[in-house]
C-alpha positions in Angstrom: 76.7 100.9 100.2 73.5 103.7 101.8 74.7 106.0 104.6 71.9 106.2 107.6 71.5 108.9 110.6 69.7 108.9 113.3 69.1 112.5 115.8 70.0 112.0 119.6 69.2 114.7 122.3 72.2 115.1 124.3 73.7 117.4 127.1 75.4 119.6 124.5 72.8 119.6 122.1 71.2 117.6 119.0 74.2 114.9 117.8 73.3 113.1 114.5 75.6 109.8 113.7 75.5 108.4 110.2 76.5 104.6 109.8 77.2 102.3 106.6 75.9 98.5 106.8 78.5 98.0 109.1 79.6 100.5 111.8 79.5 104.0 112.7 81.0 106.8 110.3 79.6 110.1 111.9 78.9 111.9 115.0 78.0 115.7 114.0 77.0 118.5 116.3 74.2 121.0 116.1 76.1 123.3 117.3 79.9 124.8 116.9 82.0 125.3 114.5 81.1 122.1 112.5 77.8 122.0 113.0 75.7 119.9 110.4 71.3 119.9 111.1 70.6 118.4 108.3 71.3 115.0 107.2 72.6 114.5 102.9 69.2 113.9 101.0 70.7 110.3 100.0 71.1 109.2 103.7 68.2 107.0 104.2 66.8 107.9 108.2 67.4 104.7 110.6 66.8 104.2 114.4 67.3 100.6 114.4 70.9 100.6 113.1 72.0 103.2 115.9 70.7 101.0 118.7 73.8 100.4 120.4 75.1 103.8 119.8 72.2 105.4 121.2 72.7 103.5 124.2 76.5 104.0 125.0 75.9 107.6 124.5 73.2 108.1 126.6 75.4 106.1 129.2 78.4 108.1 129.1 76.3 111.1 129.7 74.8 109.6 132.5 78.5 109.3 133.9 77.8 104.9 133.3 79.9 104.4 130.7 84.1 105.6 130.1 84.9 103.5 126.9 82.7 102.7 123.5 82.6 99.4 122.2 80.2 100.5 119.0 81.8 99.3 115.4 83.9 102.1 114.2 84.6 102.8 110.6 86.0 106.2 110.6 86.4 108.1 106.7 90.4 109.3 107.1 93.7 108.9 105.1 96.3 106.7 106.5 98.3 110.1 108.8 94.6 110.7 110.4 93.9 107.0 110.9 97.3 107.1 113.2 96.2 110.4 115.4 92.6 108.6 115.6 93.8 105.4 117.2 96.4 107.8 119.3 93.4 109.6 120.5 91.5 106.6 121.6 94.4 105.5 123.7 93.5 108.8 126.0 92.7 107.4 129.1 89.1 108.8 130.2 89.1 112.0 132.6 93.0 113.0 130.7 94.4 115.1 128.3 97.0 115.5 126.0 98.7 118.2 124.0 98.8 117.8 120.1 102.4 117.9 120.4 102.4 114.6 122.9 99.5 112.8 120.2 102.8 114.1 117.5 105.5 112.6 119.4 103.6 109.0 119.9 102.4 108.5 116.5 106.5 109.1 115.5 105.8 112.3 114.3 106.9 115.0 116.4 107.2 117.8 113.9 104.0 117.3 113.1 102.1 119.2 115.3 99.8 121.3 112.4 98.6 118.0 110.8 98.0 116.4 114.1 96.0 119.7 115.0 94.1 119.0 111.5 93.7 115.5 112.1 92.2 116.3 115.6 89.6 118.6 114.0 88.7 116.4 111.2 88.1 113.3 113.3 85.0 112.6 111.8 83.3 110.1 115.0 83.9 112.7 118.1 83.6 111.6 121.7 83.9 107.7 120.0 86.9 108.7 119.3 88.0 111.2 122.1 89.4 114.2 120.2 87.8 116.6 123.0 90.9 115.4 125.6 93.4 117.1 123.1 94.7 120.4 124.5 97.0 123.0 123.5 100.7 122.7 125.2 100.0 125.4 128.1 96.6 123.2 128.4 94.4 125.9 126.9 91.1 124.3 125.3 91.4 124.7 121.4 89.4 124.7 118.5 86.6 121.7 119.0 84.1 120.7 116.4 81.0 121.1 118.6 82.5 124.0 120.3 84.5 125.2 123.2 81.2 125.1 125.6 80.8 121.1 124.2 84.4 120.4 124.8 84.3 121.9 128.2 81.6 120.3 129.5 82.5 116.9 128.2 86.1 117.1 130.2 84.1 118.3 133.1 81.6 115.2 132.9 85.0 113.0 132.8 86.6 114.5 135.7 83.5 114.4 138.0 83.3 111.0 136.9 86.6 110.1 137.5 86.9 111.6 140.7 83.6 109.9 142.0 84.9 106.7 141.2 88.8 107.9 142.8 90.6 106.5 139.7 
């Protein structure tokens, strides 16, 4: 099975998203402390395959779009699999503490692997881990960078207030 990427120009910088066949596996930053600019010399280079999540990205910067419905196929053991689908139960324009994502997956001591899991998600803003916040609600660690994760909670929360929900 190939792995394909595709480059799109966002608010926060170059993203690149890598699919198999049959969903997306990847959204990485240009920037922060993850950042990846160049794709794995086997990934074969694909525009057609990302149609759909070209367009829901370019929606949900444009403040049209609060949920993805692009296939998801995640790379993640079993433990990250459970904080993943924790974080995509975030309602758009909230937050929650690693210790809350913890306590719903039944976990509560595990706030460290939750914290790992978070950083780790490998499909970011598919898979909301930028609306996880430290306990006192300070912004923590994020993969494209504090100035990414800022803005994309700011883009939520003008969103949400325009639309009073």
């Amino acid at each position: 099975m190939g792995t394909y990427y595709t480059y799109i120009e966002s608010p926060i910088g170059r993203l690149m998203l890598t699919a198999n066949e049959r969903a997306l596996t990847g959204l990485y930053f240009s920037t922060g402390d993850k950042a990846r600019k160049e794709p794995d010399p086997a990934w074969q280079a694909s525009e057609a395959r990302f149609e759909q999540a070209r367009n829901e990205l370019k929606e949900y910067f444009a403040g049209q779009r609060r949920c993805f419905e692009a296939a998801l196929e995640p790379r993640a053991t079993p433990f990250q699999n459970r904080v993943l689908a924790a974080l995509n139960q975030i309602p758009f324009g909230q937050v929650r503490s690693y210790k809350q994502i913890a306590e719903k997956i039944g976990s509560p001591k595990a706030v460290r692997a939750v914290g790992n899991a978070n950083g780790n998600n490998p499909i970011a803003i598919f898979i909301p881990c930028h609306r996880v916040v430290g306990s006192n609600g300070a912004l923590t660690g994020f993969g494209g960078g504090l100035d990414a994760k800022r803005y994309l909670l700011s883009l939520e929360q003008t969103q949400k207030s325009i639309s009073g929900t």
